[in-house]
C-alpha positions in Angstrom: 0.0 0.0 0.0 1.4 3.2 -1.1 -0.5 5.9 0.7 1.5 9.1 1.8 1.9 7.7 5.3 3.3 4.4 3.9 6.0 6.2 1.5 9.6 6.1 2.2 11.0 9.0 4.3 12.6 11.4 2.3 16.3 11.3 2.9 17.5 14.7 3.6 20.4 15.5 1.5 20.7 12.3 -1.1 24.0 12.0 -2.4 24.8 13.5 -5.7 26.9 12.8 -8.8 29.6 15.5 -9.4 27.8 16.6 -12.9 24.6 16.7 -11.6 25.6 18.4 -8.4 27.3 21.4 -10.5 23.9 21.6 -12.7 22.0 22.0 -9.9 24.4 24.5 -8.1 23.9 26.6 -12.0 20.6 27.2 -11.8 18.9 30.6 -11.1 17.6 28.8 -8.5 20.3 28.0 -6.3 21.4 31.3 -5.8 18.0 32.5 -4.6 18.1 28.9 -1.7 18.6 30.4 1.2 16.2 33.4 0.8 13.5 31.0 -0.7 13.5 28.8 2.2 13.7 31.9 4.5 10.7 33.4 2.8 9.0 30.3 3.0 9.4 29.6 6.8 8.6 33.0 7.7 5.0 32.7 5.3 4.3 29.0 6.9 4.9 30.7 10.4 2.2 33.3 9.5 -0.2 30.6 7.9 0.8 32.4 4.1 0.9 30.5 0.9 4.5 31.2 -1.3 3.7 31.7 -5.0 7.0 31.0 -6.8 7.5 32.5 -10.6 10.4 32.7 -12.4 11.9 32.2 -16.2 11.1 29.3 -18.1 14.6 27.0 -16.7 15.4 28.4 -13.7 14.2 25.4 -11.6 11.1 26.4 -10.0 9.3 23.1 -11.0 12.5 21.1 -10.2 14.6 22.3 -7.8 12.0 24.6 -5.4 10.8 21.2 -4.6 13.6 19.5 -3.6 15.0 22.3 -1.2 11.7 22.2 0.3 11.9 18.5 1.2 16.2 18.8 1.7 15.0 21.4 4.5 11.5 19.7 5.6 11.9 16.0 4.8 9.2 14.9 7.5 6.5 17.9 7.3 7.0 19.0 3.9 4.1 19.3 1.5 4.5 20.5 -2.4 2.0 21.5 -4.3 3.7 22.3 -8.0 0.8 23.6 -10.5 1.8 24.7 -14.1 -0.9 26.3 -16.8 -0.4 24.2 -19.8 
């Protein structure tokens, strides 16, 4: 049974291949981490949803996500929506 409650516990900070790492660490995205997540605690504290846009590649449907759950890997909940 795979319900949410029956899923495998996100692991923290999963270990990375070298070329992978340094595409992730290039993205818009990376630069903007730490004042993401900040942004976002101090929004969750205040019961505030966080709207994220961005240009088309900067990681907002790829790598928002997973500094979310790197940061939150037992309370985390992602929602990612995109108008198609």
């Amino acid at each position: 049974n795979k319900s949410p409650r029956n899923t495998t516990p996100a692991e923290p900070f999963p270990k990375l291949s070298a070329v992978l790492d340094r595409a992730r660490k290039s993205l818009p995205a990376a630069k903007a981490r730490d004042e993401f997540l900040a942004l976002l605690g101090a929004a969750s504290t205040s019961g505030q949803v966080t709207l994220v846009t961005g240009e088309t590649g900067c990681g907002k449907t790829t790598q928002i996500p997973q500094y979310i759950l790197e940061a939150n890997p037992k309370t985390a909940k992602i929602i990612v929506a995109q108008p198609r």
